[in-house]
mmCIF file of the C-alpha atoms, coordinates in Angstrom:
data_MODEL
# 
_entry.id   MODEL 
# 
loop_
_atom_site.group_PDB 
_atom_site.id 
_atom_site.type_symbol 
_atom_site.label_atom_id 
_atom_site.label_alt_id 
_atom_site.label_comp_id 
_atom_site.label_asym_id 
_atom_site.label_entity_id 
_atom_site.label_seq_id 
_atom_site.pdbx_PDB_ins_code 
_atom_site.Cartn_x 
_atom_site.Cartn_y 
_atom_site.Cartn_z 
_atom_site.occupancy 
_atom_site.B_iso_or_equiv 
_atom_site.pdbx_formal_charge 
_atom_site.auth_seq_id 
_atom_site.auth_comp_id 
_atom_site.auth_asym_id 
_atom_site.auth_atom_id 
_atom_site.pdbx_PDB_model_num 
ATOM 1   C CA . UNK A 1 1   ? 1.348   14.381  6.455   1.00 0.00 ? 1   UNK A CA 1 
ATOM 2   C CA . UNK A 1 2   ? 2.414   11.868  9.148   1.00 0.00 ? 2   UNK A CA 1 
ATOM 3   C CA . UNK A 1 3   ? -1.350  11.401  10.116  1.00 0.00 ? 3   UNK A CA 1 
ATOM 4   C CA . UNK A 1 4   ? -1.785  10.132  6.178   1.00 0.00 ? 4   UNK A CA 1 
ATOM 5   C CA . UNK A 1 5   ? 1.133   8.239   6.345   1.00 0.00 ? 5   UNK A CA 1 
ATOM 6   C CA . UNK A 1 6   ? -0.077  6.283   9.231   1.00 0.00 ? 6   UNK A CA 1 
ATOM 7   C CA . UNK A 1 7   ? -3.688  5.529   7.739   1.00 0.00 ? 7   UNK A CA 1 
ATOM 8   C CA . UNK A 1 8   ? -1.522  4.235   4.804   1.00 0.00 ? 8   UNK A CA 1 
ATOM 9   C CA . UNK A 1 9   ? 0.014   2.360   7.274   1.00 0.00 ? 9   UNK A CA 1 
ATOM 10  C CA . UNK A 1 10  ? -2.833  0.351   9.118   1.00 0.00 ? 10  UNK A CA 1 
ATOM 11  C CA . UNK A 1 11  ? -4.042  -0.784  5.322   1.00 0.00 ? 11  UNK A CA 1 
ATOM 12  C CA . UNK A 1 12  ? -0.622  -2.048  4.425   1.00 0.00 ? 12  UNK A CA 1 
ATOM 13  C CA . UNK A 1 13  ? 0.093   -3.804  8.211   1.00 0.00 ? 13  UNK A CA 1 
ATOM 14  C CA . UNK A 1 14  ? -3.473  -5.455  7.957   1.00 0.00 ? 14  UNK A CA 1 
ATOM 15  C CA . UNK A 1 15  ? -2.190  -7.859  5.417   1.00 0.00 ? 15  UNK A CA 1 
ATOM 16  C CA . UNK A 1 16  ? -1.724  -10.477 7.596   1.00 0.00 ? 16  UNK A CA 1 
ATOM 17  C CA . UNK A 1 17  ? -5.850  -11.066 7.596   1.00 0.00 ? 17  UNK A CA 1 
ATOM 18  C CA . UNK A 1 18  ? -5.768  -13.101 4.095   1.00 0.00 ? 18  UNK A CA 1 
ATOM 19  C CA . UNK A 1 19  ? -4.570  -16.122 5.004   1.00 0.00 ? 19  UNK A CA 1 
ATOM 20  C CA . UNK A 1 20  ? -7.658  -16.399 7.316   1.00 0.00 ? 20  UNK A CA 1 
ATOM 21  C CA . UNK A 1 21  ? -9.906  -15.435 4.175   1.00 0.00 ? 21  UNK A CA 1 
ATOM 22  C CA . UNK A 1 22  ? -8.259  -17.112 1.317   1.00 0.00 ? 22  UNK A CA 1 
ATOM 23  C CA . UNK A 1 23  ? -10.141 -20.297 2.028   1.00 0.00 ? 23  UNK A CA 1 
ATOM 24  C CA . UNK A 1 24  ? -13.168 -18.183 1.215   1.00 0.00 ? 24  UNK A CA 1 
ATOM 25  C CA . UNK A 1 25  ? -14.166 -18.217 -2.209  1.00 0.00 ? 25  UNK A CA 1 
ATOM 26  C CA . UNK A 1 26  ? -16.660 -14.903 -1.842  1.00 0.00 ? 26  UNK A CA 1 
ATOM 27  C CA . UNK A 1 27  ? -13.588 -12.770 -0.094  1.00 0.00 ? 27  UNK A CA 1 
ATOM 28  C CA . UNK A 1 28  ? -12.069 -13.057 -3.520  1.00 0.00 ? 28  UNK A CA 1 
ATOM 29  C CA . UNK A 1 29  ? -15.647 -11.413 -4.827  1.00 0.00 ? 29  UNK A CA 1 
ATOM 30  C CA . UNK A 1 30  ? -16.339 -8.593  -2.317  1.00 0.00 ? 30  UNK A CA 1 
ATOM 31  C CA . UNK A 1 31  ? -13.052 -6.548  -2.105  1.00 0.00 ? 31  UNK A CA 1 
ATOM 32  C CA . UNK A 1 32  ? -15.154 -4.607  0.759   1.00 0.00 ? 32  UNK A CA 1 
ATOM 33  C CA . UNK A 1 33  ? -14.847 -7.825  2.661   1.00 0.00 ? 33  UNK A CA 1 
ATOM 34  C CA . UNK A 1 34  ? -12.042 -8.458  2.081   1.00 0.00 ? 34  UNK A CA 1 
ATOM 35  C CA . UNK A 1 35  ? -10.787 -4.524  3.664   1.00 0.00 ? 35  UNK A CA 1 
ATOM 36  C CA . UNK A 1 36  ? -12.732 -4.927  6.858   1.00 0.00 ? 36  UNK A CA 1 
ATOM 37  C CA . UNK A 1 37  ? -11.034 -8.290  7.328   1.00 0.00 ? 37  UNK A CA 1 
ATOM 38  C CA . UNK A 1 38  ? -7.491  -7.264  6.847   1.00 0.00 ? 38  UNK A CA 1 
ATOM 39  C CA . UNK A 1 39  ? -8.317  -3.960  9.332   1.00 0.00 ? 39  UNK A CA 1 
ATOM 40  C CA . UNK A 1 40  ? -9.589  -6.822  12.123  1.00 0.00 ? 40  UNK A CA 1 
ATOM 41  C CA . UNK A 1 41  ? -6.618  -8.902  11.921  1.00 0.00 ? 41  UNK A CA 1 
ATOM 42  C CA . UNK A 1 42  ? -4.345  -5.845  11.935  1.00 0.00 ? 42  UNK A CA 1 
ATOM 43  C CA . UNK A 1 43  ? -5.719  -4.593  15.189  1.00 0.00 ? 43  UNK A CA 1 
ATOM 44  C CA . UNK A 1 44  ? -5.246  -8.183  16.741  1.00 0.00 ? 44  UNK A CA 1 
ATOM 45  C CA . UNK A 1 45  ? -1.672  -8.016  15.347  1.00 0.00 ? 45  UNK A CA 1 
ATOM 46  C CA . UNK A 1 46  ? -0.422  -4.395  16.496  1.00 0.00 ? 46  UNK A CA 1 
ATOM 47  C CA . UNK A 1 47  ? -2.381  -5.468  19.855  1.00 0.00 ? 47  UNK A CA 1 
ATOM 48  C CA . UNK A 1 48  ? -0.220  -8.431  20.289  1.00 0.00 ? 48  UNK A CA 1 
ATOM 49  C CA . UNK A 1 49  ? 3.023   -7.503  22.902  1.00 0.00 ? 49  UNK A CA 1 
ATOM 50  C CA . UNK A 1 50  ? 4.212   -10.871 22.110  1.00 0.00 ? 50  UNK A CA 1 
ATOM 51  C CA . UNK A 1 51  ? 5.363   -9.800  18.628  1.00 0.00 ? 51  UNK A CA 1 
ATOM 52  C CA . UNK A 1 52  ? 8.385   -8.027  18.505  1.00 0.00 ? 52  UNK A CA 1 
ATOM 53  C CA . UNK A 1 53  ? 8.885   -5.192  15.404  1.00 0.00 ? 53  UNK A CA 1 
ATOM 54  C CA . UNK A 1 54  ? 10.787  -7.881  13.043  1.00 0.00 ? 54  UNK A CA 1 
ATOM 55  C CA . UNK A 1 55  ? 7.926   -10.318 13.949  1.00 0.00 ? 55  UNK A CA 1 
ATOM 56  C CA . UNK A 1 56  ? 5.261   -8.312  12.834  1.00 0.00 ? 56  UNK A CA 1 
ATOM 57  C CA . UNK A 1 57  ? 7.106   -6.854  9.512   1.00 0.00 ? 57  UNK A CA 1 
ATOM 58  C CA . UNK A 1 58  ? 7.430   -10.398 8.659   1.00 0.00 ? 58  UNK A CA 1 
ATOM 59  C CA . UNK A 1 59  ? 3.912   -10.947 9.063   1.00 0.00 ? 59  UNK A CA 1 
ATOM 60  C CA . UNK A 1 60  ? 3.358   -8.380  6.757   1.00 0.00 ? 60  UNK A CA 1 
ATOM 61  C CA . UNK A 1 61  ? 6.046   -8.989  4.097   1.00 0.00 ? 61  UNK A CA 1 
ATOM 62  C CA . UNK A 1 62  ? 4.594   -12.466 4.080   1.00 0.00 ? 62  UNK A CA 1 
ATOM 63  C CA . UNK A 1 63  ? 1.158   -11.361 2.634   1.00 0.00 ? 63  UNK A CA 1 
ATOM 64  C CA . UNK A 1 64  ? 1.601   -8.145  1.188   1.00 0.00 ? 64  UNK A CA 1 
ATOM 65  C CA . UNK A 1 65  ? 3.209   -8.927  -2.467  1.00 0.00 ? 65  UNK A CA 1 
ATOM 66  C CA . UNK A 1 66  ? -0.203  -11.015 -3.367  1.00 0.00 ? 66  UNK A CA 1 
ATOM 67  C CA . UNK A 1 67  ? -2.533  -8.684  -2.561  1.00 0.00 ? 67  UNK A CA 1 
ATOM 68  C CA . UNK A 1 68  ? -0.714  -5.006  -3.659  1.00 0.00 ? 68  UNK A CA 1 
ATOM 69  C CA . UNK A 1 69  ? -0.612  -5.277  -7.214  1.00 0.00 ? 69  UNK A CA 1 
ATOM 70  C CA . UNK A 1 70  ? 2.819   -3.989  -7.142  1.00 0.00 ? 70  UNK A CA 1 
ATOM 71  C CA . UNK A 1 71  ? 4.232   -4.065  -10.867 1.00 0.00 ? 71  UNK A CA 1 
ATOM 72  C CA . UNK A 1 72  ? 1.040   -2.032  -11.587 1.00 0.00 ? 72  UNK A CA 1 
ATOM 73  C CA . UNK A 1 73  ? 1.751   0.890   -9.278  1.00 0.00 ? 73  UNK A CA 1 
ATOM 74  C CA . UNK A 1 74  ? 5.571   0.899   -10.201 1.00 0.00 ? 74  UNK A CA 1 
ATOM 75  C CA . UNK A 1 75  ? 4.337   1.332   -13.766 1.00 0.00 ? 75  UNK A CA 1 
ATOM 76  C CA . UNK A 1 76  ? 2.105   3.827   -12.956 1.00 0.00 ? 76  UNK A CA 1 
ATOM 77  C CA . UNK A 1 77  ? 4.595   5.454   -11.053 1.00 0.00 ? 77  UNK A CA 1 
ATOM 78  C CA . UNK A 1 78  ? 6.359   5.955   -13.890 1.00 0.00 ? 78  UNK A CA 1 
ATOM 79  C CA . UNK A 1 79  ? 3.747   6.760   -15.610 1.00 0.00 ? 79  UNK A CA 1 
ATOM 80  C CA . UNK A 1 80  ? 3.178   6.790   -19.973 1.00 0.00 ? 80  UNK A CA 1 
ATOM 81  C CA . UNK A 1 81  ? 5.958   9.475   -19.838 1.00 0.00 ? 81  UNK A CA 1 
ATOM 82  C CA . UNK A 1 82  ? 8.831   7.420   -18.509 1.00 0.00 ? 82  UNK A CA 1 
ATOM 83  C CA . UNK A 1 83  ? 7.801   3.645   -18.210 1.00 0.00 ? 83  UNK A CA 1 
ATOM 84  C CA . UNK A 1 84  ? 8.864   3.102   -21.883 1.00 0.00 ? 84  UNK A CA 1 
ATOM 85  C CA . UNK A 1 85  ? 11.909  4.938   -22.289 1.00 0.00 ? 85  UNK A CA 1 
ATOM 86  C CA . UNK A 1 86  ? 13.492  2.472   -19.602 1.00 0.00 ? 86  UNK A CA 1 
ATOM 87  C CA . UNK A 1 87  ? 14.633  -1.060  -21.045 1.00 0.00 ? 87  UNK A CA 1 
ATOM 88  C CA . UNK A 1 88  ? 13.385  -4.368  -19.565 1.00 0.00 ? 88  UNK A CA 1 
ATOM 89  C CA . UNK A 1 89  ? 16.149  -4.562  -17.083 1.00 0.00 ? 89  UNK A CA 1 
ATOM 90  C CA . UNK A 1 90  ? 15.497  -0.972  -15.646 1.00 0.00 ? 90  UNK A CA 1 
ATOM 91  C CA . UNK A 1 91  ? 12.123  -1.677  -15.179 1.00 0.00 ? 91  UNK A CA 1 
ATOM 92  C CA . UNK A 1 92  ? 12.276  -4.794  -13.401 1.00 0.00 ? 92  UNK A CA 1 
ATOM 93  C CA . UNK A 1 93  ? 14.894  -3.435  -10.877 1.00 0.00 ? 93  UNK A CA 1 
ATOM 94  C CA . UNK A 1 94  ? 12.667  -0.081  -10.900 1.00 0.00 ? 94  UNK A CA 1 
ATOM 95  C CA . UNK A 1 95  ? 9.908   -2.633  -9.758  1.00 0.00 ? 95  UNK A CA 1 
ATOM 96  C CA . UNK A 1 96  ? 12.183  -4.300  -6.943  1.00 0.00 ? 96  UNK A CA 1 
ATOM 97  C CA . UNK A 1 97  ? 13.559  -0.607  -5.543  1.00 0.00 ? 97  UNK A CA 1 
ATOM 98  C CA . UNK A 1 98  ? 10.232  0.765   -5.436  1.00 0.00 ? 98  UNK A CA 1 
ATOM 99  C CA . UNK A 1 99  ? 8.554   -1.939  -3.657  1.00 0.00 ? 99  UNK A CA 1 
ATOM 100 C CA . UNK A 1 100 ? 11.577  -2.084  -1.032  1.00 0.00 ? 100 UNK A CA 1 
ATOM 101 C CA . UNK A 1 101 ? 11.122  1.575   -0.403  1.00 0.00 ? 101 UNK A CA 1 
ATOM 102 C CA . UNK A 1 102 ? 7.465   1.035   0.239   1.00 0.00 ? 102 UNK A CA 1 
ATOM 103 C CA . UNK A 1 103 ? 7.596   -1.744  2.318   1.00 0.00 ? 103 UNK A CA 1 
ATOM 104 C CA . UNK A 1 104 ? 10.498  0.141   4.208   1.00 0.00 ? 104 UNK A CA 1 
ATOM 105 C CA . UNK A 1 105 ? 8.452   3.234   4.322   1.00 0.00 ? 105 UNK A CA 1 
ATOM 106 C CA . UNK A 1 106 ? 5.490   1.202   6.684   1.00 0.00 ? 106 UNK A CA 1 
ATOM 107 C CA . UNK A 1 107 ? 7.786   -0.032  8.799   1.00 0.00 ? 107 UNK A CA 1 
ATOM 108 C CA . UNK A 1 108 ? 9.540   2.063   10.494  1.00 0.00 ? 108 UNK A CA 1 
ATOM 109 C CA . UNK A 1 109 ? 5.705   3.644   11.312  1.00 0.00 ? 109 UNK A CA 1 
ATOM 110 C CA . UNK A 1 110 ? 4.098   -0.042  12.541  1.00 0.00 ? 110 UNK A CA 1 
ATOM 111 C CA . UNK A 1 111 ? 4.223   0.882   16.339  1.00 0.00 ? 111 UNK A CA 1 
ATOM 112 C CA . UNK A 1 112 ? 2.326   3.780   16.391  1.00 0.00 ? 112 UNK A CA 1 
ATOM 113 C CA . UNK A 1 113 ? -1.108  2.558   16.699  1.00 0.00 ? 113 UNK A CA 1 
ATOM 114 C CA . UNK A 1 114 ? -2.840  3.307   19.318  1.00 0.00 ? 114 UNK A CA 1 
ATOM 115 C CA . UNK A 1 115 ? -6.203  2.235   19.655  1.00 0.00 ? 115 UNK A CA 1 
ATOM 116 C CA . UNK A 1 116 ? -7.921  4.046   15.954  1.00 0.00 ? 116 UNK A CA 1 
ATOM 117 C CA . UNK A 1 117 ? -10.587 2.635   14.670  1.00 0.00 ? 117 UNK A CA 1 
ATOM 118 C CA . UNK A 1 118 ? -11.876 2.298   11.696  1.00 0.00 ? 118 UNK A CA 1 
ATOM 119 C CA . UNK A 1 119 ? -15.528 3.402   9.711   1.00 0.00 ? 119 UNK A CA 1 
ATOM 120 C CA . UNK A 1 120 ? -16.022 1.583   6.424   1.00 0.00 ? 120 UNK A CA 1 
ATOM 121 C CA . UNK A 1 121 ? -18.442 3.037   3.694   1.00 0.00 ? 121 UNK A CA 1 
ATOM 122 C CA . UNK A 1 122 ? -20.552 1.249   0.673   1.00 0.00 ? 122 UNK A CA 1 
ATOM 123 C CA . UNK A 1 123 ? -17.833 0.545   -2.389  1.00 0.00 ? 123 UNK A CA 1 
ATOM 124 C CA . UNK A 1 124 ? -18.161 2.454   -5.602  1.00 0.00 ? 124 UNK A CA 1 
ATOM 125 C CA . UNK A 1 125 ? -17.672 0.853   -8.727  1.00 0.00 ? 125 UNK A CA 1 
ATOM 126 C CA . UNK A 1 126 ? -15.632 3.871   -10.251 1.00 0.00 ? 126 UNK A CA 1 
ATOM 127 C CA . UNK A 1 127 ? -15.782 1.342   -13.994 1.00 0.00 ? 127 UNK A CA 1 
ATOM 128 C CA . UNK A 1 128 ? -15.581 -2.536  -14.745 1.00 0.00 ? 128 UNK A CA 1 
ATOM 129 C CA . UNK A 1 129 ? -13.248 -3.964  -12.795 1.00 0.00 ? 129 UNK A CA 1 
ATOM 130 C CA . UNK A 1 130 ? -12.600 -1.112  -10.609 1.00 0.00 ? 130 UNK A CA 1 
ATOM 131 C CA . UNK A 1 131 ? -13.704 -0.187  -7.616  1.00 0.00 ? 131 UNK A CA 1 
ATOM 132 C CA . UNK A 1 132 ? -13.162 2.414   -4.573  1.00 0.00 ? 132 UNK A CA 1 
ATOM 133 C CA . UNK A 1 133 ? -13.968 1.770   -1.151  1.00 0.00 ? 133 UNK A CA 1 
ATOM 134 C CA . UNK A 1 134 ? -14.137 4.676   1.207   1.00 0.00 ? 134 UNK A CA 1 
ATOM 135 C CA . UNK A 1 135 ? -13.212 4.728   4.963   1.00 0.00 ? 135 UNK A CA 1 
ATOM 136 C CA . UNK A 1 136 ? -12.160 7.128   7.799   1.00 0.00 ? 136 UNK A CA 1 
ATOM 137 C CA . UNK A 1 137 ? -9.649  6.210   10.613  1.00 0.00 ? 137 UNK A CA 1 
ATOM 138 C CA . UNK A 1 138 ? -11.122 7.954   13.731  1.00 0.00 ? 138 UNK A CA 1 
ATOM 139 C CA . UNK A 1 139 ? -8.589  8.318   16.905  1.00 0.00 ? 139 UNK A CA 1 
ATOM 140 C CA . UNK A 1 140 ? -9.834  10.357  19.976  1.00 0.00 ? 140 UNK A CA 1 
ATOM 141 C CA . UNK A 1 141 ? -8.494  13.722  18.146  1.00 0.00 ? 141 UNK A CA 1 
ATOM 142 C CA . UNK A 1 142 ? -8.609  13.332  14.449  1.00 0.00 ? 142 UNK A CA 1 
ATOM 143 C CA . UNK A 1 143 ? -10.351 11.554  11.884  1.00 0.00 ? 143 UNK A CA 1 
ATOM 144 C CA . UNK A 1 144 ? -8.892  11.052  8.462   1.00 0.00 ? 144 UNK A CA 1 
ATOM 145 C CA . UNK A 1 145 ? -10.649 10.015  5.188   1.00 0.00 ? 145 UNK A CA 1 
ATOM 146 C CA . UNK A 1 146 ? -9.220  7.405   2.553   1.00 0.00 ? 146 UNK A CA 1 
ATOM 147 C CA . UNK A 1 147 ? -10.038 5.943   -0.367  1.00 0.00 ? 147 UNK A CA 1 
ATOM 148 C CA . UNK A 1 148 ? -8.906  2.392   -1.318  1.00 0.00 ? 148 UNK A CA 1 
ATOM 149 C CA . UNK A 1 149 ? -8.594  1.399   -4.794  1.00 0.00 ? 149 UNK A CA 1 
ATOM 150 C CA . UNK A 1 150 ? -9.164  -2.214  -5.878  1.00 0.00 ? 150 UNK A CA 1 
ATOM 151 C CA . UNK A 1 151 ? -8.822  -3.502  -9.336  1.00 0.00 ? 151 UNK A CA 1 
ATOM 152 C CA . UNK A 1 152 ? -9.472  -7.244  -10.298 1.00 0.00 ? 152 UNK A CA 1 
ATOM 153 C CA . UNK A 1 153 ? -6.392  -8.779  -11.941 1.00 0.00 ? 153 UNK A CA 1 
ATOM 154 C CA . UNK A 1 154 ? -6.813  -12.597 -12.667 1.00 0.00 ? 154 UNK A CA 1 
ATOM 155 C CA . UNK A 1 155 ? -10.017 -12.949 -10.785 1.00 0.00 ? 155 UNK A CA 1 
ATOM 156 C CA . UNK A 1 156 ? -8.224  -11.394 -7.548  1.00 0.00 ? 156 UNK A CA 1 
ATOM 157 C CA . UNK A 1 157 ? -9.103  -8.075  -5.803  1.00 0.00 ? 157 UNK A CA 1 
ATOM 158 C CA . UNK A 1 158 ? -6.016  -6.209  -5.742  1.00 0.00 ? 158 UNK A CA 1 
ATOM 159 C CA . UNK A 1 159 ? -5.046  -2.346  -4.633  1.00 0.00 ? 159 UNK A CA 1 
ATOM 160 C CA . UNK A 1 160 ? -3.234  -0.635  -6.819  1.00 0.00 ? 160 UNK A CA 1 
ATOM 161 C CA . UNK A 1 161 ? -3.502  3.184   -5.052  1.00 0.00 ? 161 UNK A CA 1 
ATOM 162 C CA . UNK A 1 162 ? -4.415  4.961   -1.512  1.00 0.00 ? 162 UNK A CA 1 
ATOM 163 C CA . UNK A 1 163 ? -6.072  7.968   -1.655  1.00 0.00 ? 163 UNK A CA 1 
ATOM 164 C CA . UNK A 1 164 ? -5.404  9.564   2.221   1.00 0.00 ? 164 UNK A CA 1 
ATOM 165 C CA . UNK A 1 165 ? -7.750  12.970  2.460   1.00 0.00 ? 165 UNK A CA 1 
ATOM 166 C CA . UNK A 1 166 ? -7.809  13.434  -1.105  1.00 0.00 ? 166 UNK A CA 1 
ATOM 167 C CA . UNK A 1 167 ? -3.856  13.194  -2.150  1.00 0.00 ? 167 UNK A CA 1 
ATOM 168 C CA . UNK A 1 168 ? -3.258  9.688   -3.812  1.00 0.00 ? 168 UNK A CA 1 
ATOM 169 C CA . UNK A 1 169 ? 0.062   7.546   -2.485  1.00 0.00 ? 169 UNK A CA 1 
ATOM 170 C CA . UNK A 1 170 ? 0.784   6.745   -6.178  1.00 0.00 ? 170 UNK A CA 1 
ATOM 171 C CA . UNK A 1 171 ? 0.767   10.508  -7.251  1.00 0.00 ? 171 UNK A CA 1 
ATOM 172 C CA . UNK A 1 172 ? 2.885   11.651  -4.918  1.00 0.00 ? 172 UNK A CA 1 
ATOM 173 C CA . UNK A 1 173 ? 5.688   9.149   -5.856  1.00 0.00 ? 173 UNK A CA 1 
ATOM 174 C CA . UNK A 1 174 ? 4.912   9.506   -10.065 1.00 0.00 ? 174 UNK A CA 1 
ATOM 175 C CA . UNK A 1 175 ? 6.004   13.323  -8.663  1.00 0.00 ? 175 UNK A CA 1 
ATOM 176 C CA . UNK A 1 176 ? 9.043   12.654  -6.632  1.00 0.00 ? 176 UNK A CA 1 
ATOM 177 C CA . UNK A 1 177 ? 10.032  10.301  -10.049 1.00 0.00 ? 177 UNK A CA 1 
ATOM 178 C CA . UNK A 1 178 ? 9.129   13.352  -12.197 1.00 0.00 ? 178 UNK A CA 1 
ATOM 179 C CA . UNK A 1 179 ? 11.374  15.706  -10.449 1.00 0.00 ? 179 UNK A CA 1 
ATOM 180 C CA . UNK A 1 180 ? 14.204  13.113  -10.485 1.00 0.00 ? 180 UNK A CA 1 
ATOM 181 C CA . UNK A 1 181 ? 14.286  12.751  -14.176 1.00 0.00 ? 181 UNK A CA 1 
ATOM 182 C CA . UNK A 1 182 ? 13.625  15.569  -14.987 1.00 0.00 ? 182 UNK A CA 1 
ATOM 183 C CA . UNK A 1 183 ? 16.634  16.805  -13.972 1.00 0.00 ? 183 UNK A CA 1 
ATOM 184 C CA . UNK A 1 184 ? 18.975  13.208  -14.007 1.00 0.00 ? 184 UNK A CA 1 
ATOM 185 C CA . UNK A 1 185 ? 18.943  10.086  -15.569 1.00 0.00 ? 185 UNK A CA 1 
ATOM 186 C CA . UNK A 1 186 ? 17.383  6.929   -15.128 1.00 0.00 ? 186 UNK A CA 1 
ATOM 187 C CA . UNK A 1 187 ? 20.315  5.232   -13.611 1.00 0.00 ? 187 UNK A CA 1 
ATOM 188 C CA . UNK A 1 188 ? 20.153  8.146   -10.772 1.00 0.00 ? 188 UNK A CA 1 
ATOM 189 C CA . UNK A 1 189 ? 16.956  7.553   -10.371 1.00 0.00 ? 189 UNK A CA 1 
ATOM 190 C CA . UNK A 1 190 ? 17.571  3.649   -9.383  1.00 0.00 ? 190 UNK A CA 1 
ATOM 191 C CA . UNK A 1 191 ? 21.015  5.275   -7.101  1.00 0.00 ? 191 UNK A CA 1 
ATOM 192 C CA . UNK A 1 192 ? 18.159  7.157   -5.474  1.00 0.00 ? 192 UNK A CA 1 
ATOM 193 C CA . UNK A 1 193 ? 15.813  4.342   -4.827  1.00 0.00 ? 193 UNK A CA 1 
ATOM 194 C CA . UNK A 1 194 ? 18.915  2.217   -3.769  1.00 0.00 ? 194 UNK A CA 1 
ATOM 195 C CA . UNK A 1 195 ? 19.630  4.026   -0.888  1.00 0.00 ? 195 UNK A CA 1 
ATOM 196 C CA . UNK A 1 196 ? 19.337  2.124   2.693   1.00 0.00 ? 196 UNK A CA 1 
ATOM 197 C CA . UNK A 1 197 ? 16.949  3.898   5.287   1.00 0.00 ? 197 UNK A CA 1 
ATOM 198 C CA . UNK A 1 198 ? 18.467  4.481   8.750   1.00 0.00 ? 198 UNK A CA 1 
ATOM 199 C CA . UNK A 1 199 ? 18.610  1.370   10.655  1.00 0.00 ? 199 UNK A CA 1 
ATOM 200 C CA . UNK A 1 200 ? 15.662  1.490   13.278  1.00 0.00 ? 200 UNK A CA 1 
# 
């Protein structure tokens, strides 16, 4: 599990890579493209000693909320069973909890590359407007398979789930939700979410 976490990792870290593609009309066409550069700029970043660990978060925070498609995957977190028993309010701090907890969950896991690399495969247009792009992250010992899912809202390429040797991200938090409400309420549910991570 902490091998997957980490190749969910190096996607979400190589963020800071759009800015040096946004000028490029045809990076916004080829989500593929668009992948391989964010993996080459997060190399160059996790390579850099003269970023310290609130440097490079920053980096990331920066450029992560326009290219996750983050009210998406909060709503399919919740999934058609929960999403519209919560009011407007819930969902919107939902939103805000659940992104904080992913962003905090990358974090604390940004300094443990060490040299992987990665192979990209041909995308796969799983329907219109969707489309998954394989990829393995080799190290010297292991190799692990992903699958990076892309959909195109307002013209923009956006992921909306990870798949890391077959188990999608987004699944595995729609369970942790389902087991929480099943047995609480919404409000514990946001109490849950609320809770600070150990200082690093």
């Amino acid at each position: 599990m902490k091998r997957a976490y980490f190749a969910l990792l190096m996607l979400l870290a190589a963020m800071p890579a759009i800015k040096a593609y946004a000028a490029e009309p045809n990076y916004h066409d080829d989500p593929n493209a668009l992948l391989q550069g964010m993996w080459s700029a997060t190399v160059l970043v996790l390579q850099n000693k003269d970023l310290d660990y609130n440097d490079k978060s920053d980096k990331v925070d920066r450029i992560l909320s326009p290219v996750f498609d983050f009210p998406m995957m909060a709503k399919l977190t919740l999934g058609e069973k929960h999403w519209p028993k919560l009011t407007a309010a819930q969902r919107e701090e939902f939103t805000r909890l659940f992104v904080d907890k992913l962003k905090s969950s990358y974090r604390d896991k940004m300094f443990r590359y060490t040299n992987q690399t990665a192979l990209f495969k041909p995308p796969v247009e799983a329907r219109k407007g969707v489309v998954f792009i394989p990829m393995e992250i080799l190290s010297e010992r292991d190799k692990t398979q992903m699958l990076c899912k892309f959909r195109k809202s307002d013209n923009v390429w956006k992921v909306y789930d990870v798949e890391i040797e077959g188990v999608s991200v987004l699944l595995c938090y729609r369970s942790q939700v389902d087991d929480i409400l099943s047995k609480g309420t919404v409000e514990e549910l946001l109490a849950r979410l609320a809770e600070k991570q150990p200082a690093r």
